[in-house]
N, C-alpha and C positions, 0 to 999 in steps of 0.2 A: 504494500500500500504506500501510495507518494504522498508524504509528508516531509517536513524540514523535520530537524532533529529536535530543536528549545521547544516550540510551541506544543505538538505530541504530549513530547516525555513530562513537560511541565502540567502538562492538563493531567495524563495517566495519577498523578503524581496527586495533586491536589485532589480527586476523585477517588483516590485511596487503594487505585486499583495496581499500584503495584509500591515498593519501595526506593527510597531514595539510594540505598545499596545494588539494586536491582537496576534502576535507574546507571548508575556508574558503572556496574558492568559492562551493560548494553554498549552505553558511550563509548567505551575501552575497545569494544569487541567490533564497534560500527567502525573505529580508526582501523582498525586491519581488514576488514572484506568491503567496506564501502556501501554496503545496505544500508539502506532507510532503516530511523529509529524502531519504526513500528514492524516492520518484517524482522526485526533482528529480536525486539523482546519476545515475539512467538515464536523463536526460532530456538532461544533458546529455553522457551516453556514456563516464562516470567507469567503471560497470560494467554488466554485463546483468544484466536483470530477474529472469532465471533462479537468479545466483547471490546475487541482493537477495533471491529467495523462501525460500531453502535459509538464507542467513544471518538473520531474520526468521523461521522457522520456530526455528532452533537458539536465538535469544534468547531467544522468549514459547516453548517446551517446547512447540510443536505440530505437526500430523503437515503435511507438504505433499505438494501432486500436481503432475505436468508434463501438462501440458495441451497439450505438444505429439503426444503420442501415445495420444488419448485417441479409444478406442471409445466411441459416443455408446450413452446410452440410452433406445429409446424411449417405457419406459413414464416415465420422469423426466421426460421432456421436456414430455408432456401433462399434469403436474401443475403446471406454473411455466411461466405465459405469455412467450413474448419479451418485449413492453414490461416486465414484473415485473422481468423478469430481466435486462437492461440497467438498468432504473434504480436497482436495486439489488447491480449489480456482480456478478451471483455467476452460475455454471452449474449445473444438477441433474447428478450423473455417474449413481445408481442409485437405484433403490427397490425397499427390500421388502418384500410386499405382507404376506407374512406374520409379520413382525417388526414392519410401519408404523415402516418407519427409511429416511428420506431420505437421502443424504449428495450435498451440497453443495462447491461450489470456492467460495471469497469472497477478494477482494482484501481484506476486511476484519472478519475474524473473528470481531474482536469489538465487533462493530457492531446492541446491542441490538434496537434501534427495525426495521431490517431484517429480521432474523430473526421478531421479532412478526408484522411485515407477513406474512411466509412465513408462517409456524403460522397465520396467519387465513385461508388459501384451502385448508391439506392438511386432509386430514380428520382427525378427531378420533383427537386421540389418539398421533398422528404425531409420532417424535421427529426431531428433525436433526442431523448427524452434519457439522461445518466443518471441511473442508479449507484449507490457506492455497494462493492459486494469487495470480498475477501478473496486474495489472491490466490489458495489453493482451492479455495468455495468454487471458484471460476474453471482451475483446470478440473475440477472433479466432475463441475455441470459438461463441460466441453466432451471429454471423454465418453460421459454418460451420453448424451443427447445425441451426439454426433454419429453419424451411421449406421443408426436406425432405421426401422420405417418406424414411421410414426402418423401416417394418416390411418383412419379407422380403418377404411378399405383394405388397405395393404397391410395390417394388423390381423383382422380376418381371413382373408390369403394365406398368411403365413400361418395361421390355426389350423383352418381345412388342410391345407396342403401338407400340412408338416415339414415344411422344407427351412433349415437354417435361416437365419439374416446373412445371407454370403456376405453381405456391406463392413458387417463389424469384421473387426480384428481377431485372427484365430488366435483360441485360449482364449481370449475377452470374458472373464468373469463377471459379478456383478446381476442385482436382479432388474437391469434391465436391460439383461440376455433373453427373458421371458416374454414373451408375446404379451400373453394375459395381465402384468403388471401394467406394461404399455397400453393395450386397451382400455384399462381403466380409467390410467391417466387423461387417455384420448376421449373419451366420454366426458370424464368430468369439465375437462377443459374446452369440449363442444358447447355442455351445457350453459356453460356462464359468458362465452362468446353470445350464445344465444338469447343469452336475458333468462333463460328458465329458473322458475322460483322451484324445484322440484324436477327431481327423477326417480324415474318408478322402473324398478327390473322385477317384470311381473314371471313366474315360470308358468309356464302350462304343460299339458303331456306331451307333446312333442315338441316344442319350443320355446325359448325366452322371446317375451316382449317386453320391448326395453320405450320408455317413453317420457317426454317431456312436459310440462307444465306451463308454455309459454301464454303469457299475458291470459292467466285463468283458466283456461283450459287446455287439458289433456292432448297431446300430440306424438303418433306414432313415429318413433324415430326408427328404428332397427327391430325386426325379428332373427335370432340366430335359434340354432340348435342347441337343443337340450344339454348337450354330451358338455358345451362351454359355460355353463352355467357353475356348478361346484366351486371348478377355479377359480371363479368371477365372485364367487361370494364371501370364499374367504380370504382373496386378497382385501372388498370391501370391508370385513370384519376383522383384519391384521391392521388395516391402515385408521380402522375407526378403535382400538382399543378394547373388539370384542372378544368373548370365549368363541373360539373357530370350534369346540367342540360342539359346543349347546347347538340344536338346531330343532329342540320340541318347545325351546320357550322363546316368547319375544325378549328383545333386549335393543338399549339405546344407546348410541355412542355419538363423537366427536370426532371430525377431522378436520385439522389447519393446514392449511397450505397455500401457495404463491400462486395467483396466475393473473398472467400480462402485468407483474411487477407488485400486483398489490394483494394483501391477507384476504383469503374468501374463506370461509368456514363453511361446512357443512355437517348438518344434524342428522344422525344414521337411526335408524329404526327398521328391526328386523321384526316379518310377522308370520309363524308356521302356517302354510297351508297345505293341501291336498296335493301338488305337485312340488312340494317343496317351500323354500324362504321364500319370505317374499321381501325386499329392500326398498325402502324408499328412501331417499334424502332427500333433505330442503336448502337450497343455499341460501347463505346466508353472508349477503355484499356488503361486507360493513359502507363502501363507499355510498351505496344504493341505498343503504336503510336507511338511515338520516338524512333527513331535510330539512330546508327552513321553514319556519312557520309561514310566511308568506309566498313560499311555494307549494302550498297545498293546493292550491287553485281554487280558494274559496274565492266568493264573491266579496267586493269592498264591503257592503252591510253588514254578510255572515264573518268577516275576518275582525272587525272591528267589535263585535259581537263578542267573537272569542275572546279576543284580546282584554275586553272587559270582565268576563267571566273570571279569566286567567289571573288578574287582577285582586281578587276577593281574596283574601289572606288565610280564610279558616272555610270548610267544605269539603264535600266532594264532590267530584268532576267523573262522571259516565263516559265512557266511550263503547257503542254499541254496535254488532254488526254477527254476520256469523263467520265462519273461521275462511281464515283468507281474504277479508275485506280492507286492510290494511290500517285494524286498530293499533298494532304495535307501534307501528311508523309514525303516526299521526301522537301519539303519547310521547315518542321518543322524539317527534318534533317540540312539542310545546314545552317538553325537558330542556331539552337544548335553548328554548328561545330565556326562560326564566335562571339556566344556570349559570350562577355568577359565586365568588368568592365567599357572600355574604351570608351564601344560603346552603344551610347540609340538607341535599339530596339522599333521598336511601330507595333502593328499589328491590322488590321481593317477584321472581319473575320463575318460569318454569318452560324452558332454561332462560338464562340470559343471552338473548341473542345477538345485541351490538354492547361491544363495550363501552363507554362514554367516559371521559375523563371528569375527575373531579368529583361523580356519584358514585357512592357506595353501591354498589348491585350484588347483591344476593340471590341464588339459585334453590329453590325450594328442592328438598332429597328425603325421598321416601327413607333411607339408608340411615339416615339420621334423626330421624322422624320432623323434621322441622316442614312443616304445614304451611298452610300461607295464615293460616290465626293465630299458630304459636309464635311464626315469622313477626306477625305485624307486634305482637305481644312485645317481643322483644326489640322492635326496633324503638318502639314508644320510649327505651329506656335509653336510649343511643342518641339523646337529643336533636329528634331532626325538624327540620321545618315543614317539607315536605316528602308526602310518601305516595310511591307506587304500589300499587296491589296488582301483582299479573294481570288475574281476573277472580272474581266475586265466584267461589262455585256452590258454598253452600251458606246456612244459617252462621255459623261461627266466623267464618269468615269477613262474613256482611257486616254481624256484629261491631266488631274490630275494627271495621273501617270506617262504619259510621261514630263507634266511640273514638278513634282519633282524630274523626272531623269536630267532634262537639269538644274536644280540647282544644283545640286553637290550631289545629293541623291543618295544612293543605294535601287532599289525597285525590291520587287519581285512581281511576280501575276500569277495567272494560268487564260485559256482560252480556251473557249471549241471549241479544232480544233480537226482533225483527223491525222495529223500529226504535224514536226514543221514548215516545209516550209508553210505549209497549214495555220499559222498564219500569215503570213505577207499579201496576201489578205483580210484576216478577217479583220485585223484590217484597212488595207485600203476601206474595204466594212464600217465597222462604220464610219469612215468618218477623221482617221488618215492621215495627208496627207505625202508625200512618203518624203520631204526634212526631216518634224520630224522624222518619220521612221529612216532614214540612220544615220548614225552616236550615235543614242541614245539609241538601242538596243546592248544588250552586246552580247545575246545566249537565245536558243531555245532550250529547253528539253522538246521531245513527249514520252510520255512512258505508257504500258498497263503492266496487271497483267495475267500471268499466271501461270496454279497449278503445283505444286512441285511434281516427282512425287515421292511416297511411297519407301522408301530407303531399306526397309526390302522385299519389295515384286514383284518388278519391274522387268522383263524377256528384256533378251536383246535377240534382232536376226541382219544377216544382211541386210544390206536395201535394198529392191528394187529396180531397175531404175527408175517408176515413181517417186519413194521418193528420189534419188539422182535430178532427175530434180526438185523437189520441192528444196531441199536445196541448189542449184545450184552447183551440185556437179556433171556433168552428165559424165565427163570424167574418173574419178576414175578408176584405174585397179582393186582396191581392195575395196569393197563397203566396209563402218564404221560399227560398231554397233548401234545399235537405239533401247534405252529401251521404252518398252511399260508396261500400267499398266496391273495388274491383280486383287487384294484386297486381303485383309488381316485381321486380328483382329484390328490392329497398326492401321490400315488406316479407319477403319469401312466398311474395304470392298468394297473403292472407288477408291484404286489405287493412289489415291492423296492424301498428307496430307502438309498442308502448301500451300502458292503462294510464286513466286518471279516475280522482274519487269524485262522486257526487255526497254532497252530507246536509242532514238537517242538523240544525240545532235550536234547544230548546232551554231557554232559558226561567231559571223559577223564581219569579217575583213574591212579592206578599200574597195577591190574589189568587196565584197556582198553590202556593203552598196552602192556603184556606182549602180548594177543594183538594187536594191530596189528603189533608187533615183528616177530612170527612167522607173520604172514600166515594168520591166522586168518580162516575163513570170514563171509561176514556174519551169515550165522545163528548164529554162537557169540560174536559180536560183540553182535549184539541178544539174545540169551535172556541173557549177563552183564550187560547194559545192563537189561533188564527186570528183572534180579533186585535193582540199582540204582534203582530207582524211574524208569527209564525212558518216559515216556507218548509212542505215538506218533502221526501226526497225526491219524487215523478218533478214537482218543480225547477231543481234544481238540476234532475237533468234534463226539463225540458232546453231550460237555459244552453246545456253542453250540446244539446242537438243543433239549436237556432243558431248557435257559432261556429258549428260546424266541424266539434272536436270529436263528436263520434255519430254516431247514426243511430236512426229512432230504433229500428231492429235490435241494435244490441243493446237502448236501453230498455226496450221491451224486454228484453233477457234476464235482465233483472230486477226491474220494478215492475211491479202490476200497475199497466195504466188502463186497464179494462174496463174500470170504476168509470172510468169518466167517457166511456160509449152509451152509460145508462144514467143521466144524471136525474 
């Protein structure tokens, strides 16, 4: 790694991470071989390279990668020859084709004349994007990655066929001499190129079906034969931290790893069926999960709305929907908008899925018996201001989270209704009683996910009559446009690329909390709420259709607008 000698050894130094004796050897031992400081103290086992990369990243203010858990990629790879790339130290991690932005690992950052060299073989116009990675981290990626196949196809190939990788170097040990190792790789790292929140490797009797989750729903990616499966499951269950023996019971795991330069996690869950496991993961993009609050794509009203709600100092805050509606995101946005120095954050979650600086997050474990009511019990004593509750799933729970709001708490939670009115029964079905209720609720945010539609390929027409009674537009002299999909390259041909949320929210005044009190119907809940400026969620995506961000079809997918064909 290129560094000067003071600056390094002086940081390692102050950071405790090695000694000032340590320090003077080095120095002594850099006069005779002419290595850099920081190649010479892992050289001679003062420290590991790994925490020389992290303290050297923290120095010069740049980002780094571990390259020990790094998904290869094969369109990077074919752009930056092996020889290139040994002799100038560095690895490709990703390319994107439609951005022309490389990004790159270099032992040495910032090392002009190399980088030149690169920009003179990518095509024009191509920017590069340096990682700081560890100089044998780098030849171990090179080695490994190099003379492979590594596309799915040619991965498969070589399964059926049984025929070596002639490419690699004879004797070439290492497990990614294995095909199957590779293939996994090659999945995982298709799926999060792809956007997919989820992959499913379903078995059947005669073959695996393997499939995707993009933007909400299910998509057939690969069916292979059965006989490739076993291997497939326990390299998924070695790389997730599970028992490769068990295979009568379910079990959950974790896996961390690199791809196109940045941390993606993914959440393993095994389930026995009648042809075998059955695997699903969830990826989990830390860069994707969080957003800002004012990138939700609420409306100026409903964001302002929020932001006042967010504002109430003691309560709790609903977030409603059913599972995959994107209540995580939407929580771990308005975290992020309220976390500041001043305020201890504590979150009780199952699992924890983005990590966030600065709040405490807690992962609920059956193993330990810590519950999300014993969780919140105990964080009441951990002095926080505000608390997350995963989600609300029974009475004791509820409990707990409403007695940390009547302390002076801020708590948020999500709960699985179908709207937001629809939670104040729920939770009077658990067994909330309605005086807690009133006055201790702040607001109700119900909200679902629909697809984006394709910005390059979308055909507009005008609407119909029955599609003005869907949007309850039936008077119109002049019908609107209404794009619908078509497919494209851009889209993969699906007319959609991307989701955004449509959301109501519902805010409890004095007067909601009167009929809460007294157990007032939902219908006299929502006509006072409407008469509040209530919007609810067919509104709000009428709004996303008339702009043209999806189509009425796909919000018909998920909201019932039927009601308003029979008014």
């Amino acid at each position: 790694m290129n560094s000067t000698a003071a600056p390094i050894g002086q940081t390692l130094l102050k950071l405790g991470l090695i000694s000032a004796d340590q320090l003077h050897i080095a120095l002594r031992e850099q006069g005779r071989s002419g290595e850099v400081i920081g190649r010479q103290l892992v050289r001679l086992g003062f420290l590991s390279e790994a925490t020389l990369r992290d303290a050297l990243a923290r120095t010069l203010d740049r980002p780094s990668v571990d390259l020990a858990h790094l998904l290869p990629d094969a369109d990077a790879l074919t752009l930056v020859p092996q020889n290139l790339a040994k002799r100038l130290k560095l690895i490709p991690l990703s390319y994107d084709a439609t951005r022309r932005l490389l990004v790159i690992a270099s032992a040495e950052i910032d090392n002009i004349v190399a980088l030149d060299q690169l920009r003179g073989l990518l095509p024009a116009g191509t920017e590069v994007q340096t990682l700081l990675a560890g100089d044998s981290e780098i030849a171990r990626a090179i080695d490994q990655l190099y003379g492979h196949e590594l596309s799915i196809d040619g991965i498969l190939h070589e399964i059926e066929t049984g025929e070596p990788d002639l490419r690699s170097p004879s004797g070439r040990a290492g497990e990614y001499a294995q095909p199957v190792v590779r293939l996994i790789d090659a999945l995982l790292t298709d799926a999060v190129k792809r956007d997919a929140s989820d992959l499913h490797f379903e078995p059947e009797a005669a073959f695996l079906r393997i499939r995707y989750r993009i933007d909400g729903l299910l998509r057939q990616i690969r069916a292979l034969h059965k006989s490739c499966w076993p291997a497939m499951a326990v390299r998924i269950k070695v790389m997730a931290g599970l028992n490769i023996a068990e295979t009568r019971a379910p079990q959950d795991g974790r896996i961390s790893l690199h791809v196109s330069g940045r941390p993606v996690d993914f959440r393993v869950s095994t389930l026995p069926t009648i042809h075998g496991e059955n695997i699903v993961l969830r990826v989990l993009d830390r860069q994707k999960g969080i957003v800002g609050l004012n990138d939700l794509g609420l409306a100026e009203p409903q964001l302002d709305l929020l932001k006042l709600m967010i504002a109430r100092p003691e309560g709790l805050i609903l977030v409603t929907g059913p599972t995959g509606s994107g209540k995580t995101t939407t929580l771990y946005s308005i975290l992020g908008h309220i976390n500041a120095e001043g305020i201890n954050i504590m979150t009780l979650e199952d699992p924890v899925e983005y990590p966030m600086s600065m709040i405490r997050q807690t992962a609920v474990a059956e193993s330990s018996r810590l519950d999300f009511a014993n969780g919140v019990r105990a964080m009441l004593r951990q002095d926080p201001d505000v608390i997350l509750v995963g989600e609300i799933r029974d009475a004791d729970t509820a409990r707990m989270a409403f007695q940390a709001a009547m302390t002076g708490h801020q708590v948020f939670s999500t709960l699985h209704t179908s709207s937001a009115i629809g939670a104040i029964p729920r939770l009077l079905d658990i067994g909330i009683l309605p005086d807690i209720l009133a006055g201790n609720i702040i607001g109700i945010l119900a909200q679902r996910l629909v697809r984006r539609l394709c910005p390059v390929c979308r055909e507009a027409r005008p609407a119909h009559n029955y599609e003005l009674r869907l949007l309850a537009l039936p008077d119109l002299t002049e019908p609107p446009l209404l794009h619908h999909p078509k497919g494209c390259p851009h889209c993969d041909f699906q007319g959609y690329r991307g989701r955004l949320a449509i959301m109501e929210l519902l805010r409890l005044d004095p007067d909601l909390d009167e009929l809460v009190a007294r157990r007032a119907t939902a219908r006299e809940i929502r006509q006072t709420a409407s008469q509040k400026g209530f919007r609810p969620l067919a509104d709000d995506g009428t709004r996303r259709v008339l702009d043209g961000e999806t189509s009425l079809e796909e919000l018909c997918r998920v909201v019932n607008l039927t009601d308003r064909m029979f008014p």
